[in-house]
Every structure is written in C-alpha cells, then in structure tokens.
C-alpha positions as CSV (number, residue, x, y, z in Angstrom):
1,X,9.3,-9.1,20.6
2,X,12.4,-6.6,20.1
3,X,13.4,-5.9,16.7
4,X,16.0,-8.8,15.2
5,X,16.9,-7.8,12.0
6,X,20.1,-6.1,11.4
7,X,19.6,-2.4,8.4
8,X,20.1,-3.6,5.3
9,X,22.0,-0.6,5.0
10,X,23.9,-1.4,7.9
11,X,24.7,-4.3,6.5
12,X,26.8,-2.6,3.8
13,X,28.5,-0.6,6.8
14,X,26.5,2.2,7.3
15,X,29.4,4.9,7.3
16,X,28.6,6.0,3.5
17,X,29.0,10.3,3.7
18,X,26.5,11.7,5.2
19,X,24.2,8.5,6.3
20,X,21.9,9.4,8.8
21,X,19.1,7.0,10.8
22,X,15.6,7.7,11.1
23,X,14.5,8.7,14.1
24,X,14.1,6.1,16.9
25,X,14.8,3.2,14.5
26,X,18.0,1.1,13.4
27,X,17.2,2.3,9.5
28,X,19.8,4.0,8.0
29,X,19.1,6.3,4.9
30,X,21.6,5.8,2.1
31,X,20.0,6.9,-0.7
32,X,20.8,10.3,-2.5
33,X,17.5,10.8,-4.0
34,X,16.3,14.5,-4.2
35,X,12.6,14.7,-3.4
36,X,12.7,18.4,-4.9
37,X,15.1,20.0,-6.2
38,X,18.0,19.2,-8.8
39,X,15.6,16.7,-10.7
40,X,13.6,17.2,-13.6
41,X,9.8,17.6,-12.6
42,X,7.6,16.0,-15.2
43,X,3.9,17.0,-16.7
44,X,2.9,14.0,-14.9
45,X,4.9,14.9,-11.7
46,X,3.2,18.4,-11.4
47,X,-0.3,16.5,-12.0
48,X,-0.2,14.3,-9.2
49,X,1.3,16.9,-6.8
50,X,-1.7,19.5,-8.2
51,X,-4.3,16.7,-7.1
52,X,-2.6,15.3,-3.9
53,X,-2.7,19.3,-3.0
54,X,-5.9,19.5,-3.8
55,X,-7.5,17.2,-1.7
56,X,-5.5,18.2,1.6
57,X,-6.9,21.6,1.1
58,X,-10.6,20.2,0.3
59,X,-10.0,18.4,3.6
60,X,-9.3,21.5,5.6
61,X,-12.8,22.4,5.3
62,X,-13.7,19.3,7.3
63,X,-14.2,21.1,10.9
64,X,-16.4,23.6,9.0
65,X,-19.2,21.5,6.9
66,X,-19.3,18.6,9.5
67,X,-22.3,16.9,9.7
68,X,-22.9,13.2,10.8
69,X,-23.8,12.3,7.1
70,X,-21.3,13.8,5.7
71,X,-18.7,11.8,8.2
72,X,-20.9,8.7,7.6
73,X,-20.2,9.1,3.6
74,X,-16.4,9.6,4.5
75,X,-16.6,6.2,6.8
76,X,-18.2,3.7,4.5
77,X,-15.7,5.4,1.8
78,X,-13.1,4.4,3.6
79,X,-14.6,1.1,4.3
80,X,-15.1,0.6,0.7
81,X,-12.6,2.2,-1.1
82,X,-9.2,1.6,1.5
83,X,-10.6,-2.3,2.9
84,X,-12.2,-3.5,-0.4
85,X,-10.7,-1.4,-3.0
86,X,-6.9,-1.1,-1.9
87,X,-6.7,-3.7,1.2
88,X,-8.2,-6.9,-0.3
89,X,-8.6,-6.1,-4.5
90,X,-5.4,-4.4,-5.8
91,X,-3.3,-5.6,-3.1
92,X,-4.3,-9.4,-2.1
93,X,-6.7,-10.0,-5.0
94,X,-4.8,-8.3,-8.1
95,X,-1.0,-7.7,-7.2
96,X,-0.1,-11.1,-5.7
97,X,-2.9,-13.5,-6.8
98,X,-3.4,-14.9,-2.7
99,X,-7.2,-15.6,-3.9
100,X,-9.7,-16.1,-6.9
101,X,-12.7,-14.3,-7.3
102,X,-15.5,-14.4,-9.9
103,X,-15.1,-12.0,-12.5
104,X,-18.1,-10.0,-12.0
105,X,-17.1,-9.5,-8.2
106,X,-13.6,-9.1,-9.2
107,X,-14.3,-6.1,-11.2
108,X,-17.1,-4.6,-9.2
109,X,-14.0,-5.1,-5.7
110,X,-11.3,-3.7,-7.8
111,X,-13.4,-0.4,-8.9
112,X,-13.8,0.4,-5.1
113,X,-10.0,0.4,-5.5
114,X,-10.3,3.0,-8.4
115,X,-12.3,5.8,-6.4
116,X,-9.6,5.6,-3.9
117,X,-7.4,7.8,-6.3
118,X,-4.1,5.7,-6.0
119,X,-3.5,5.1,-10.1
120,X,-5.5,2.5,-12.2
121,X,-4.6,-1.3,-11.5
122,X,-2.5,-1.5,-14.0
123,X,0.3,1.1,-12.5
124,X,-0.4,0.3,-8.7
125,X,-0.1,-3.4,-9.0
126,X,3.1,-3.0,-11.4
127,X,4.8,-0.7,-8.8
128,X,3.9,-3.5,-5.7
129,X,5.4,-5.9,-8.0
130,X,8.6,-4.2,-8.3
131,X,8.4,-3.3,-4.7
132,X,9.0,-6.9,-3.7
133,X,11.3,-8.2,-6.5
134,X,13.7,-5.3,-5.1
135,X,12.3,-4.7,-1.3
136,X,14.7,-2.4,0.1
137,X,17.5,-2.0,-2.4
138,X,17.7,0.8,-4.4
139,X,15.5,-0.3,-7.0
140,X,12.8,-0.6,-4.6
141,X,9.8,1.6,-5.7
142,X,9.4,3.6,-2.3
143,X,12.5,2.0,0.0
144,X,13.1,3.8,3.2
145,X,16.9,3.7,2.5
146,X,16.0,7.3,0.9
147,X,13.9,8.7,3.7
148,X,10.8,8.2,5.4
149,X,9.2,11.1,3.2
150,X,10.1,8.9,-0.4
151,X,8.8,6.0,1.2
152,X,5.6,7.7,2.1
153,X,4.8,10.2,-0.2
154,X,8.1,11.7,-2.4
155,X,8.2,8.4,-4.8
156,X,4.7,10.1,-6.3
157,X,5.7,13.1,-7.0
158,X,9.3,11.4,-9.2
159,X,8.0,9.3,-12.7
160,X,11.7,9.8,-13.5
161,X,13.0,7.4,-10.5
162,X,10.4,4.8,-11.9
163,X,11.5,5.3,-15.8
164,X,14.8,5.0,-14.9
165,X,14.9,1.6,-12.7
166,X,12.1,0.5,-14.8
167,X,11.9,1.2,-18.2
168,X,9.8,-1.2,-19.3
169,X,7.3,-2.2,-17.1
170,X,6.2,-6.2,-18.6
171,X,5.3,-7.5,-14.8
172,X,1.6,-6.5,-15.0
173,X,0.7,-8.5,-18.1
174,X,-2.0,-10.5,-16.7
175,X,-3.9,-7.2,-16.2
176,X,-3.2,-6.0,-19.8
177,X,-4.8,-8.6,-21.7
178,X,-7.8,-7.9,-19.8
179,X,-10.0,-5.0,-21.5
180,X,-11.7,-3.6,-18.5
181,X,-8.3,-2.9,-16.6
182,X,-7.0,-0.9,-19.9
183,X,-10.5,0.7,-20.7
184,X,-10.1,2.2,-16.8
185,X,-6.4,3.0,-17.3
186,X,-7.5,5.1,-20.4
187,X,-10.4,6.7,-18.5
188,X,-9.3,6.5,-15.0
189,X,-9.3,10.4,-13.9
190,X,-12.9,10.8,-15.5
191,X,-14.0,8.2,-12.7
192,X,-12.6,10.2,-9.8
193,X,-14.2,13.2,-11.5
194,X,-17.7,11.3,-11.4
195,X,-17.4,10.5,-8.0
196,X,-16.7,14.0,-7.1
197,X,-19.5,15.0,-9.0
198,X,-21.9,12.4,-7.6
199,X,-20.8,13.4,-4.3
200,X,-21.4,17.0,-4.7
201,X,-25.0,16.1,-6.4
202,X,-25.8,14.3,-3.8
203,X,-25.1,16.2,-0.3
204,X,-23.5,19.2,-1.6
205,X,-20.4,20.8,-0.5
206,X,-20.1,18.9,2.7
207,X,-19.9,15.5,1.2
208,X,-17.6,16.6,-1.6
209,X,-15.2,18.1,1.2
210,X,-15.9,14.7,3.8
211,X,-16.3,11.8,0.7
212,X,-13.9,13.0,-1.6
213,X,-11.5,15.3,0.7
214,X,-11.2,13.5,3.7
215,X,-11.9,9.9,2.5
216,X,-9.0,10.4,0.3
217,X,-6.3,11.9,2.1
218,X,-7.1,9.1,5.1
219,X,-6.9,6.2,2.6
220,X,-3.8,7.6,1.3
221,X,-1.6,8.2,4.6
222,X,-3.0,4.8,5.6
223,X,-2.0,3.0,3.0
224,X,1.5,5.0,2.8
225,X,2.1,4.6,6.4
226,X,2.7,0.5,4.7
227,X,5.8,1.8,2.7
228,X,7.2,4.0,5.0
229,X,6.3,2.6,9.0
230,X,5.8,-0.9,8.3
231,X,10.0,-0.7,7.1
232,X,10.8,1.6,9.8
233,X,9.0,1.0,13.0
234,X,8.0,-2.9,14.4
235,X,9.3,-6.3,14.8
236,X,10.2,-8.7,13.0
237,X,9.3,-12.3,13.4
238,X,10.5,-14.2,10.0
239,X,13.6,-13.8,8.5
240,X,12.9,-11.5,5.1
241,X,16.0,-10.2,4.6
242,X,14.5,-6.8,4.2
243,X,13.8,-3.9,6.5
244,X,9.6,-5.0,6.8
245,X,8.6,-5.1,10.3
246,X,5.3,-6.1,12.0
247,X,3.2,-2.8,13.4
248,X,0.0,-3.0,14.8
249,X,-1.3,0.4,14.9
250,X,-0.9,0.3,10.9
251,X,-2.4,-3.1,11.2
252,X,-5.6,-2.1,12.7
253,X,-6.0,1.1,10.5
254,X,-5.2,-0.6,7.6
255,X,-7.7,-3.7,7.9
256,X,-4.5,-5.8,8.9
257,X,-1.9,-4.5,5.9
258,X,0.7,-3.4,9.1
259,X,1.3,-6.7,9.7
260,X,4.1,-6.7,7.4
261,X,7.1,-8.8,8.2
262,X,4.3,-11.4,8.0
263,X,3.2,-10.5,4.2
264,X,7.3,-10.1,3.0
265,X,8.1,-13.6,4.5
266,X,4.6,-15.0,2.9
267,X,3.9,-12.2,0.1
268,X,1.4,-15.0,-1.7
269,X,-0.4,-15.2,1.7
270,X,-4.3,-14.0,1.6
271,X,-4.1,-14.3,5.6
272,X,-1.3,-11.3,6.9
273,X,-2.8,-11.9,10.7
274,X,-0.9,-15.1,10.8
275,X,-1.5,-14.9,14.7
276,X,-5.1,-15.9,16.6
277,X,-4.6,-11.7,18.3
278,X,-3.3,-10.4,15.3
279,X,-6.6,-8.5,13.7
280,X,-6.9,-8.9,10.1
281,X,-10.6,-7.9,8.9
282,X,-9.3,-9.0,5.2
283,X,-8.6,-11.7,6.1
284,X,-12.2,-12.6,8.0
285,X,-13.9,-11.2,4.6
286,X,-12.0,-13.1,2.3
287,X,-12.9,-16.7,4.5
288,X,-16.3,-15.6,4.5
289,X,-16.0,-15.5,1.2
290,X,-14.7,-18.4,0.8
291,X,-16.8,-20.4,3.0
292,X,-19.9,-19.0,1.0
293,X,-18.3,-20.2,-2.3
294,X,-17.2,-16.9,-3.8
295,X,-13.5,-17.1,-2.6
296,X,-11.6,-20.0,-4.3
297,X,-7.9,-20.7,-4.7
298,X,-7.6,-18.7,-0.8
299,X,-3.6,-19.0,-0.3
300,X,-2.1,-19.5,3.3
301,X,1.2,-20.8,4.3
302,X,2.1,-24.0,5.2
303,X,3.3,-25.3,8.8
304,X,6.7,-26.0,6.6
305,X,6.8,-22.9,4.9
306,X,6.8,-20.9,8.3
307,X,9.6,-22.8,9.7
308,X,12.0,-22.2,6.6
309,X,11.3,-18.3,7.4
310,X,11.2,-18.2,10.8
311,X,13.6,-16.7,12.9
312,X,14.2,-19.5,15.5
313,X,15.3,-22.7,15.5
314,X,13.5,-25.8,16.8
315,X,15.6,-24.9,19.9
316,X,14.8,-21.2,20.6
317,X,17.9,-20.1,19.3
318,X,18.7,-17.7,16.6
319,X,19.6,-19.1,12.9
C-alpha cells in the first residue's frame, strides 16, 4: 500500500528556513537541534558516547577472532537480550502493560533486557512513554522532525534535550515502587561489566569481542532503526496522526517491532503483526505463553477499535 499520511511537518507548511526532507521520504526535518556542537555536553553525555564507542571498536575485531562459538554466543545474545529483553520485556511487557507475567518470570525477562546495554528499566521505559504522549512533535524523545541521526542515535548522546522537555520524569512510577527495578538502576553498569567479564572467562577474547561487541551494537541499530525508519520509511494503514509507518525489513529483524503504524494506532496491543503474513515472533511467544498459563491479561484490539483507526471507510474511501 503507498504511503497515506500527509508530514506532520508538512502539515504546519513545511517552508520553515532551511527545512530539508530526508531522503526518499515525505518527512521533513524542522527541528534545530544540534547533535554536536553549540550545546553543553554533560558527564553523562561523554559516558554514553565513551561506551557506545567502545563497543563499535570491540566489534571491529569481529572478522579477526571469528569462530562458530563465538558467533553462536552473539546469536542467542541477540535472541535473548534484543527478542526477550528489549522486544517483549521493556517494551510490550514493562513500558505499555500489553500483558502480565509472574513476577519471578517478569524479572528473570526484564534482566535479559538489562545486558542489552540500553539504560535500566526505569529510564528506557520513561523515555518510550514520553515518546508516545508526544510522538512526533518536538517534545518527542527521538522524533525524526530533527533528523534521522537524533532519531537513531544523537538523542543519546543530549541528557540536556531530555531535562529540558522533561524535567521531572513521574510517568515511570509503577517501576519505582518496585525494589528490584531501583536496586538495578543503582547498579546497572556493574551488570554489563559482569557480563563482559563472564564472557571473557568463558571463551576469551573472541566471545568478549562476538557477545559483548557485536551482540551489542546489532541490538542497538535494530532497535534504533524503530525510532528512526519505522517514522521515515513504510506505510501506513491506521490513521495515527503521527509520522509511524509499517516496515517489514525492521519487522523481521526486530522480532516484529517494524510493524509500527500498527503499535501507534494500538500502542496497548501485545500483538503488532496485526496481519495473518505479517511476522511477529513476540507475539507467537507471548500466546504460547499464554496458552501454557504464564501470559495473562494478553491485550489485542478489538474489531471496533480497528475500525475507529483505520484509514478507510466501510466504503473504500478515504476518511
């Protein structure tokens, strides 16, 4: 289906000085954001840029300490850490409540989620919060509307953009009165530190470059490629009001996260493959789940619900 939504930024005219579009797309970046310079860089800022650097140069060691363990450690990572960790716990499970699980498989899902290196719980589901109370304005966490590099990657590297849309950040309360989300956001770098170690204890070099290097930085673009392709590039079949689009090249990397359009119009939804073809392995382990008795409370839309978003009308025309 071709793409039916109008920019949001085109829809406040487009023709602000110097707008440009993103290539091969309708988005149109009106943000003034500086990724670099003429902002003030924060301890925490240099931090996360140290570490992200860090693990792209671990990774360039890849070609030279390949072995097939080492790239089997790097694959069930990913399995673990992006589908389990990211994918189905702090997304589905934590930031927008589309299922229940019992605590002791809550905690043990979630601290997948916390070797993936993307923040504690706490942070990560605050920032997806915000991201869809203020999808693609510019309060949005990591909008396109500043460029494909914020969405992706330049948001990380700027605490002062989040302090000063959200000072005080009261949306994650659910996970603060819990003491084993705060003990980890206290303690969270000394468990990426662990896993490095137990990695490097356990096959040497090569699975600290392939299970901490590569693991990481694939579970990262992957997951990034959500904030910046899935509100670039796709289609859109349910009217959002937002920039989200459907992409199912990020769907199938991401355990079905690309289909997008489909989680903005149902953000509650524990199902994103809404379609029989549209492949959503989260989805397929969370009604396993369920069927077994460990998934409860599963959240899926409603025949009625999908017709207030959709984009046609009973007759094939556009509301």
């Amino acid at each position: 289906m071709r793409n039916l939504l109008v920019s949001v930024a085109d829809s406040d005219g487009g023709k602000q000085p110097g707008s440009r579009k993103i290539p091969f797309s309708d988005v149109v970046i009106t943000g003034t954001r500086n990724n670099f310079w003429g902002r003030k860089w924060r301890t925490i800022d240099i931090q996360v840029a140290l570490w992200v650097t860090f693990v792209h140069v671990l990774a360039l060691f890849a070609p030279f300490t390949f072995t097939w363990d080492a790239f089997s450690v790097a694959f069930i990572g990913y399995l673990l850490t992006g589908l389990v960790g990211i994918t189905l716990s702090y997304h589905r499970l934590l930031a927008h409540h589309s299922l229940k699980l019992p605590k002791w498989l809550e905690y043990t899902c979630v601290y997948f989620g916390v070797l993936a290196a993307q923040r504690d719980p706490i942070f990560w589901v605050s920032m997806h919060r915000y991201h869809h109370q203020f999808v693609d304005s510019n309060k949005d966490t990591h909008s396109p509307i500043n460029g494909f590099w914020f969405s992706h990657m330049g948001w990380l590297f700027d605490s002062g953009y989040i302090l000063e849309k959200y000072k005080e950040r009261k949306n994650v309360e659910d996970l603060k009165k819990q003491p084993f989300y705060m003990f980890i956001r206290k303690t969270y770098m000394w468990h990426i530190i662990g896993c490095g170690a137990v990695l490097y204890a356990w096959g040497g070099f090569p699975y600290f470059v392939w299970g901490l290097g590569v693991r990481t930085i694939w579970v990262y673009h992957l997951t990034f490629l959500v904030n910046s392709a899935c509100h670039i590039w796709g289609n859109q079949v349910w009217n959002t009001g937002d920039l989200s689009r459907n992409n199912w090249w990020v769907a199938v990397l991401t355990f079905g996260e690309g289909w997008h359009n489909n989680h903005h119009a149902f953000e509650n939804s524990a199902r994103h493959g809404l379609e029989w073809w549209q492949l959503d392995v989260s989805w397929y382990i969370i009604r396993f789940l369920e069927i077994i008795g460990l998934a409860t409370n599963v959240k899926v839309p409603s025949e009625a619900q999908k017709l207030k978003k959709s984009i046609f009308t009973s007759d094939n025309t556009f509301k």
